[in-house]
C-alpha positions in Angstrom: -15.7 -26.1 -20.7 -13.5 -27.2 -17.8 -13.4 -24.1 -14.8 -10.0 -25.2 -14.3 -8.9 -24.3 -17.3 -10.8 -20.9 -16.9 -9.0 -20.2 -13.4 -5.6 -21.3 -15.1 -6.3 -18.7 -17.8 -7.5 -16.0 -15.5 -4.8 -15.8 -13.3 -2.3 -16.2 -16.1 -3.9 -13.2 -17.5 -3.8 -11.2 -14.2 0.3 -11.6 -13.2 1.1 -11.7 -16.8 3.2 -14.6 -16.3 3.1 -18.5 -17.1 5.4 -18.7 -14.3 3.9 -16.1 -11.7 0.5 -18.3 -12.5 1.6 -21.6 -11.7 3.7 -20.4 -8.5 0.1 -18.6 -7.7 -2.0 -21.7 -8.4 0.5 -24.6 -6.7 1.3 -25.9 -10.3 3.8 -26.8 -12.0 5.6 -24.0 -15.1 4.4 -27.0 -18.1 1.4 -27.9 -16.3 -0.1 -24.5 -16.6 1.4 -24.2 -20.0 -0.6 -27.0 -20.9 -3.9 -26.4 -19.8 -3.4 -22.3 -21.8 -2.5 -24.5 -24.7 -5.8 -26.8 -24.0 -7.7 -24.1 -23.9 -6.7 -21.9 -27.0 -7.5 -25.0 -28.8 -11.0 -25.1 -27.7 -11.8 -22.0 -28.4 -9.9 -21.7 -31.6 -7.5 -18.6 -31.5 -4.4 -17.9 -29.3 -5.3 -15.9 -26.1 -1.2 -14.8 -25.4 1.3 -13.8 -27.1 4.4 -15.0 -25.5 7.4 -12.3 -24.6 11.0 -12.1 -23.3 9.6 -12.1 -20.1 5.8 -12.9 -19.2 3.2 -13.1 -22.1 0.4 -10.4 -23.2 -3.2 -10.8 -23.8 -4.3 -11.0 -27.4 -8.0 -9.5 -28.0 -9.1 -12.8 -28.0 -7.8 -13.1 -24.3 -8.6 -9.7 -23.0 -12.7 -10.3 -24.2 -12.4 -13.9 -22.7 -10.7 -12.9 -19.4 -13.8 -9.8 -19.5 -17.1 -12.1 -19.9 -15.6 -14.7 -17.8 -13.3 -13.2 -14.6 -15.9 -11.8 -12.9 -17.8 -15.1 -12.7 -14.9 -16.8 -11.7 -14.2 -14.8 -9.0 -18.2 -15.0 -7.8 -17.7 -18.8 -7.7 -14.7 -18.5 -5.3 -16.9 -16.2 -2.7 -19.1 -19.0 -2.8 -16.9 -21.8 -2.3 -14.6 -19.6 0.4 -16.8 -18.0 2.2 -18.5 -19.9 5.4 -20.4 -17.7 7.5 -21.0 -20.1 10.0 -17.0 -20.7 10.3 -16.6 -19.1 14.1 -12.2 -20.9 13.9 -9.8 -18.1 15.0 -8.2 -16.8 11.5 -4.8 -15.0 11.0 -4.6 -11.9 9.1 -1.2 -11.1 7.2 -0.2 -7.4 6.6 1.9 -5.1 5.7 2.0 -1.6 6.2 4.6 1.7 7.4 5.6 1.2 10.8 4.0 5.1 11.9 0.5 4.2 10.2 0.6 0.8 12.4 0.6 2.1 15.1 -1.4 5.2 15.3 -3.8 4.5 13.0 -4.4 0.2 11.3 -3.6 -1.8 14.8 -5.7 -0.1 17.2 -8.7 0.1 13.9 -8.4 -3.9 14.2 -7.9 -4.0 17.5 -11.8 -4.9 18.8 -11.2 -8.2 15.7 -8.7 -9.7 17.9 -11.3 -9.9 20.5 -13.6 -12.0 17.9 -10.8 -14.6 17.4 -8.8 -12.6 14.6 -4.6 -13.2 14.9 -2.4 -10.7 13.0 0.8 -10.9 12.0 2.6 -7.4 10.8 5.1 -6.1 8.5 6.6 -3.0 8.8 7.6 -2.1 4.8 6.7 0.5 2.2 6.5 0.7 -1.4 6.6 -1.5 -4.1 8.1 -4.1 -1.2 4.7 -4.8 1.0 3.1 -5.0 -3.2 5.1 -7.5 -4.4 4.8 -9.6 -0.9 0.8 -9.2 -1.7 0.9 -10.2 -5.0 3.4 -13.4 -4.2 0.8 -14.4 -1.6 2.9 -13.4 1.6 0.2 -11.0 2.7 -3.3 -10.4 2.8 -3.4 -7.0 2.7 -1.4 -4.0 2.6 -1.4 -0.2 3.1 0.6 2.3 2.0 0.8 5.3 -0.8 1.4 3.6 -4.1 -1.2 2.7 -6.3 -0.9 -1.2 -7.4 -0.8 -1.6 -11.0 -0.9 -4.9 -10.5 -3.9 -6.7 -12.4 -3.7 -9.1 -9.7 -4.5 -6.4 -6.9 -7.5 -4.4 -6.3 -7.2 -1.4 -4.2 -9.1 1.2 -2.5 -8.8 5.1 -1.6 -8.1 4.3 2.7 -7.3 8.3 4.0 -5.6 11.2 2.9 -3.0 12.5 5.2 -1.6 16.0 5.2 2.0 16.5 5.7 3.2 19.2 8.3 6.1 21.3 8.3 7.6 20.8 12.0 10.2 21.6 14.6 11.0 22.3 17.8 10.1 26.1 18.8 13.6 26.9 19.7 14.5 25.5 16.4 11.9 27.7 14.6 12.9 30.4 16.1 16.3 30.0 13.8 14.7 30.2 10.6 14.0 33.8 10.7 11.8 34.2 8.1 9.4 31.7 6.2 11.2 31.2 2.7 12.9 28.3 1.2 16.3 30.1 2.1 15.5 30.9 5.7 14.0 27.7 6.6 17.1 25.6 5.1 19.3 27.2 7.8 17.6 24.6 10.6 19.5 21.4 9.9 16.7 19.0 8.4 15.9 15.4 9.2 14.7 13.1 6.9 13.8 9.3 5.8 16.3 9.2 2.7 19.4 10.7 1.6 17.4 12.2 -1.3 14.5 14.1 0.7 11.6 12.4 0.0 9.4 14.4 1.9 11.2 17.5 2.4 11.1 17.4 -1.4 7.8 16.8 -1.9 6.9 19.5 0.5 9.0 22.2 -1.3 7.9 21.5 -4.5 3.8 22.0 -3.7 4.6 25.1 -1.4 7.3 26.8 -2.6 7.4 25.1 -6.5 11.2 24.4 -6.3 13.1 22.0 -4.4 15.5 22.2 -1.6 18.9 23.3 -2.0 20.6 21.5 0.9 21.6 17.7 2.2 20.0 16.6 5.0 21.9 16.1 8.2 20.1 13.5 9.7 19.1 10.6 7.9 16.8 7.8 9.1 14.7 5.6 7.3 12.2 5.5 10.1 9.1 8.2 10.4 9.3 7.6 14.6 12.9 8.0 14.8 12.5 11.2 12.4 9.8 12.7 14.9 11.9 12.0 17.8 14.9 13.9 16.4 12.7 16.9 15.9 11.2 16.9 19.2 14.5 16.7 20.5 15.8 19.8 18.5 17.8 18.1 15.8 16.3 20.0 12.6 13.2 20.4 11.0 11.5 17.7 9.2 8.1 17.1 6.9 5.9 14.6 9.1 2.3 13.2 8.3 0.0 14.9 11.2 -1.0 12.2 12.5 2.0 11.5 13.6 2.5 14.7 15.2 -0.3 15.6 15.9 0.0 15.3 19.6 3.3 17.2 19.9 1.9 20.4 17.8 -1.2 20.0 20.6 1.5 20.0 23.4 3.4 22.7 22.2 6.9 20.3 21.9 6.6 21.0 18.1 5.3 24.0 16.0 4.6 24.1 12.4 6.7 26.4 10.3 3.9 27.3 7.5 0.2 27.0 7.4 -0.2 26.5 3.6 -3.4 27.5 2.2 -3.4 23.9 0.3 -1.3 21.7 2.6 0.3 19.2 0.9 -1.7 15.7 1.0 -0.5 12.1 0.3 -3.3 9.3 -0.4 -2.8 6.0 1.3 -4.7 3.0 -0.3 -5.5 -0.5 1.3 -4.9 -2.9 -1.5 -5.6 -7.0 -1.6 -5.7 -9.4 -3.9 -8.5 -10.0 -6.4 -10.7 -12.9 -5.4 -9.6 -13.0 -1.5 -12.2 -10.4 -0.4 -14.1 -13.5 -0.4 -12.5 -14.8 2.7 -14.7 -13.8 5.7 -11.9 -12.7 8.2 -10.2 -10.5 5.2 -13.3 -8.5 4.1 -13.7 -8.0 8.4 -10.6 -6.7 8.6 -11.2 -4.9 5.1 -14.0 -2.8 5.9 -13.1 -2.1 9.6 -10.1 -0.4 8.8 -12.6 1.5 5.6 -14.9 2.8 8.6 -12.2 3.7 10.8 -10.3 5.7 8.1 -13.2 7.4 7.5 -13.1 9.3 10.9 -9.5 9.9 10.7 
């Protein structure tokens, strides 16, 4: 049987899409329709069932893309990787501006010493996932999950999210209720609270009952508004961690079970296989684990 018409079928099956596939594979829409329609032929049954928008595995495709993805994607470490290949490489990634720069950049830092060129985006969400998936990135960190069946990710850190602000602004709040602490003025990424929300809703199991008054969709500007007396705001510690040390912040509550958020390092499938990604991959997997 023909491998290209293995890897057509593959990658059809992980974006779920004739037309994701061939924009994945440098193809044209028919020529990818084609080689499915080749295939299913050969081995007798139809392995999609074609939608509105995007197609969906039969059985038949499901078992086929089982037994034969996983030796696909062993032949592509072979043919990609070259350990003796010592050419500078670039890394693309994506990932929240905060994280960047106090905790992924200076992790890859010693790589750019080995020849390693990176180029960074600062994005969250569903955004950096769909510019991995399309191909724009090589990997990407941040707190959503990729259901993707072209992605693979993995568990990087969890961060625990403080309660912060300035002592003179703490001293407004009184006492340490929702009520009392929604006197201080809050800052925040999002006009709906995002974290702020979050926050209320694992400590105090309600939400707030206030707008924010400062709203900026930037985790540094955020912290900088705080420090500077604006409000309170919810802030991942790592961020501020270096204020609470220096006294220019205080935390407001010391939960028993602080709130947490889990921040994975996703990729796509088959591109671990590139020596300069799986570096890059597993230094930022050894430095997470000492955060």
């Amino acid at each position: 049987m023909d491998l290209t018409l293995l890897r057509t079928f593959v990658t059809v099956h992980r974006a779920g899409s004739f037309t994701r596939a061939a924009r994945l594979l440098g193809l044209s829409q028919p020529a990818v329709t084609g080689q499915i329609r080749s295939l299913e032929r050969l081995v007798g049954r139809p392995l999609f069932l074609r939608l509105p928008r995007g197609v969906s595995p039969t059985t038949a495709g499901d078992e086929l893309a089982r037994k034969v993805a996983p030796h696909l994607d062993a032949l592509l470490e072979i043919a990609q990787a070259d350990l003796y290949d010592d050419s500078p490489r670039t890394l693309y990634l994506a990932v929240p501006a905060d994280l960047a720069s106090h905790r992924v950049l200076p992790a890859l830092a010693p790589l750019v010493g080995e020849g390693l060129a990176l180029r960074v985006a600062l994005g969250r969400g569903e955004e950096n996932l769909a510019g991995l998936a399309a191909g724009h990135y090589d990997l990407t960190v941040g707190l959503t999950r990729p259901k993707d069946r072209l992605l693979t990710s993995t568990v990087l850190c969890d961060e625990e999210y403080v309660l912060v602000a300035s002592p003179e602004r703490a001293a407004d709040a009184g006492g340490r209720g929702p009520e009392e602490l929604e006197r201080i003025p809050i800052v925040e990424t999002g006009e709906d609270l995002p974290l702020v929300t979050r926050y209320w809703s694992a400590v105090f199991d309600t939400g707030p009952s206030v707008d924010g008054t400062v709203v900026v969709p930037d985790l540094r500007a955020v912290l900088a508004c705080v420090r500077a007396g604006a409000g309170l705001a919810v802030l991942p510690r790592h961020l501020c961690r270096a204020d609470l040390e220096a006294g220019t912040l205080v935390a407001l509550l010391d939960p028993p079970v602080p709130p947490l958020r889990t921040y994975f390092l996703s990729a796509r499938i088959g591109t671990l296989a590139r020596p300069h990604i799986a570096r890059a991959h597993a230094r930022l997997l050894s430095a997470a684990a000492r955060w």
